[in-house]
C-alpha positions, -999 to 999 in steps of 0.1 A, spaced: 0 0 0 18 34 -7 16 64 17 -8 95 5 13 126 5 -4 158 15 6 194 2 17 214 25 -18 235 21 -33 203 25 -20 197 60 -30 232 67 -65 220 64 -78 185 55 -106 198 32 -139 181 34 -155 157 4 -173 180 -11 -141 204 -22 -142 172 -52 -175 160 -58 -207 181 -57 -241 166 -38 -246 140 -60 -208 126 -60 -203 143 -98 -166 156 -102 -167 195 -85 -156 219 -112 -123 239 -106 -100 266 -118 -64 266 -118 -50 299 -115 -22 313 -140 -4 340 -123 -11 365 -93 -23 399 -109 -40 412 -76 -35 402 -37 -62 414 -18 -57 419 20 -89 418 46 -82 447 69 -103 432 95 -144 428 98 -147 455 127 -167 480 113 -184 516 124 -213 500 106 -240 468 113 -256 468 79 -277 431 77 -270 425 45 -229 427 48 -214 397 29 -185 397 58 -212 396 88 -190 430 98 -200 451 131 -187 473 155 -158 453 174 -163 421 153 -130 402 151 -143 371 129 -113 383 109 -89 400 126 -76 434 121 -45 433 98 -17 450 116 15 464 95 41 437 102 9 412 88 7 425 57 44 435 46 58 399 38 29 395 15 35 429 -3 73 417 -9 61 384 -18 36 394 -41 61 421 -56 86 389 -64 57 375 -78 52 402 -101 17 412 -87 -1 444 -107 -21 457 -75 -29 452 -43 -68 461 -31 -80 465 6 -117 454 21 -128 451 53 -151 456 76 -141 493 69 -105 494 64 -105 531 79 -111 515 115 -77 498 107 -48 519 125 -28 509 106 -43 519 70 -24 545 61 10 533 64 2 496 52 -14 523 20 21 539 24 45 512 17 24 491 -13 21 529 -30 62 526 -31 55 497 -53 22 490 -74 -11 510 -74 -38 502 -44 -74 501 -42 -93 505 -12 -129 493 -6 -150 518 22 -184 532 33 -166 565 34 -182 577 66 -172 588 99 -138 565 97 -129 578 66 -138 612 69 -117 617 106 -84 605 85 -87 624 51 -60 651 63 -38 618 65 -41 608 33 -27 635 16 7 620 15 -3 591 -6 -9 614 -33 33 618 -35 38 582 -44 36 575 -84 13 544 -83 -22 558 -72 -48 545 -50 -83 545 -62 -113 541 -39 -147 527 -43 -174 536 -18 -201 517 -13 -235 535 -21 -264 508 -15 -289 530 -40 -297 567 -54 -323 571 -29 -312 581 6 -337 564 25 -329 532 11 -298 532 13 -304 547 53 -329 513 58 -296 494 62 -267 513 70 -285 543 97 -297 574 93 -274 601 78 -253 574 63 -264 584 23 -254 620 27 -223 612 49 -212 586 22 -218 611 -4 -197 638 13 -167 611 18 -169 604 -22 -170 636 -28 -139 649 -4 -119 617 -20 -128 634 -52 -120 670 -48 -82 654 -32 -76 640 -65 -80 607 -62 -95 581 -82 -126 568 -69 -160 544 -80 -191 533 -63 -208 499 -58 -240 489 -50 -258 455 -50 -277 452 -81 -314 468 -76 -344 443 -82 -370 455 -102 -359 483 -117 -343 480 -155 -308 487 -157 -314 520 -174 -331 538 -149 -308 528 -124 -284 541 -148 -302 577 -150 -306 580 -111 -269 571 -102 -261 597 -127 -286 621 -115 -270 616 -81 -238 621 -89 -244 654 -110 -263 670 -84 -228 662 -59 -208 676 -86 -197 645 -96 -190 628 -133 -226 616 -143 -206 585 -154 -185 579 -123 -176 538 -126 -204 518 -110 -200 479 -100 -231 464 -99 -230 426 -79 -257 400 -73 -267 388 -39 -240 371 -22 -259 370 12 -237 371 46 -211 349 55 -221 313 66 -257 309 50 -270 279 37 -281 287 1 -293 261 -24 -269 268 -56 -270 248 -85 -238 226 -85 -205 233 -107 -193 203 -122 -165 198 -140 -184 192 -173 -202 228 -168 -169 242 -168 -160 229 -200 -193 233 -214 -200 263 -205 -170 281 -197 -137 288 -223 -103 284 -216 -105 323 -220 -136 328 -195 -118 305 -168 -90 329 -168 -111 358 -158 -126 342 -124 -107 362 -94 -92 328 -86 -77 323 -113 -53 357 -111 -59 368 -71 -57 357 -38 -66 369 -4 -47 370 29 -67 368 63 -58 368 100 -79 351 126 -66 332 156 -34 352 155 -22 335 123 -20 350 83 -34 327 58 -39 328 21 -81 328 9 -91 320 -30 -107 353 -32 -123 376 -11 -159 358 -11 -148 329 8 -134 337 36 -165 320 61 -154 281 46 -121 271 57 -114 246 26 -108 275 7 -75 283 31 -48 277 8 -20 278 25 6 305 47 28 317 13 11 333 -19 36 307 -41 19 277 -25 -15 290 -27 -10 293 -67 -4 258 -63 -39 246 -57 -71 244 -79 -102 260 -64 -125 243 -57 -160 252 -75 -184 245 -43 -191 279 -27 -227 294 -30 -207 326 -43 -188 310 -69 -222 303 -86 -227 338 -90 -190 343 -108 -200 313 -129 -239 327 -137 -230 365 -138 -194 369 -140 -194 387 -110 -157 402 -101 -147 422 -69 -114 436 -88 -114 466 -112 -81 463 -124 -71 477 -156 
């Protein structure tokens, strides 16, 4: 009988059945991932905010994930640089609640542009005058602020009262600095795409805003740790359905994500799975690009269905 020899990600987690085989014991579809384009780090899922609907369960003093401190996230910036990375992009929680933002924005500026995801409230807001400096570096940092819809109450319903014109005012200030910056919101049932369209742009005009300031739209991805019924990805729908070409577009297959909880860094498939530990890869970004992902998460349906993508690299 020969011995089975683990990976060394393997032995960081022994990953359940259903990482291979779907429900009904079909072979699970995977991606293989061809080079590391983007590393996204989670800053942490403390946030000033207890929106229901957050896909990272985020809260005021949450520490599901824990907050990413500088000496954290500098091995896997000079990693990732060896690995000729393109950009590095920063989520939370609110990453503004971070201490430690600024100067973990300070030393990835030295080397590749940075994007950082935020409600652009009250966090944000308090540490604008700090973010001056970043300007001086010649990669740039673009910022995308989430803005749930173009009306304020609804976008208030979750978030709290104020939050829409508060958000608003961060984009804006972010702006008028010089930076870069987008908004995102979850798509908007009901309404056709055009008039969501018209009142995004109607928003952003009467801010003094670009009317056609870049707008990602995503599907439900529902909070961390829900049972959703998903239709299985085997590995004949990603051959049937998917291209060689289309496969190489899935955030797994070009980024990865680094985590801390339990005092300890490790490497995520993407930022949509961090609530199932199968998709732990592994404690280096050169043996997570070792592993195929695995197909199984609810969320990967929707990057299979809709081509839903958290990054906005160039």
């Amino acid at each position: 009988m020969s011995a089975t020899v683990l990976s060394a990600s393997e032995k960081l987690h022994a990953r359940s059945k259903l990482w291979y085989v779907t429900h009904d014991d079909k072979p699970r579809g995977f991606i293989r991932s061809h080079a590391l384009e983007e590393l996204w780090f989670h800053t942490g899922t403390a946030c000033n905010l207890a929106c229901p609907f957050c896909l990272e369960g985020s809260k005021p003093g949450d520490d599901r994930l824990q907050l990413m401190r500088f000496d954290d996230v500098k091995p896997f910036i000079d990693e990732a640089i060896a690995l000729g990375v393109k950009q590095f992009s920063f989520t939370g929680g609110e990453p503004f609640i971070n201490k430690d933002i600024v100067r973990i924005l300070d030393y990835a500026l030295q080397y590749r542009p940075c994007m950082v995801l935020t409600n652009a409230t009250e966090p944000l807001i308090k540490r604008l005058p700090q973010l001056e400096s970043l300007r001086e570096h010649s990669h740039t940092v673009h910022f995308r602020v989430s803005l749930d819809h173009f009306l304020a109450h609804q976008h208030d319903k979750g978030r709290g009262e104020g939050m829409f014109s508060m958000a608003l005012d961060g984009l804006c200030a972010l702006s008028d600095m010089g930076f870069s910056v987008s908004v995102a919101n979850q798509k908007i049932a009901g309404l056709p795409a055009s008039k969501v369209n018209k009142c995004f742009a109607e928003v952003f005009r009467g801010a003094g805003l670009p009317e056609d300031l870049p707008r990602i739209e995503f599907p439900e991805f529902y909070p961390p740790n829900t049972t959703i019924t998903a239709p299985q990805i085997t590995q004949s729908c990603m051959v049937d359905y998917q291209t060689e070409s289309t496969r190489r577009k899935f955030m797994c297959a070009f980024s990865r994500m680094v985590v801390k909880n339990a005092d300890e860094c490790k490497v995520y498939a993407c930022t949509l799975v961090d609530d199932d530990a199968d998709y732990a890869l592994g404690k280096t970004l050169i043996e997570s690009l070792q592993e195929p992902i695995s197909m199984k998460h609810h969320r990967c349906y929707s990057c299979f269905r809709f081509g839903a993508s958290c990054s906005e690299m160039k």
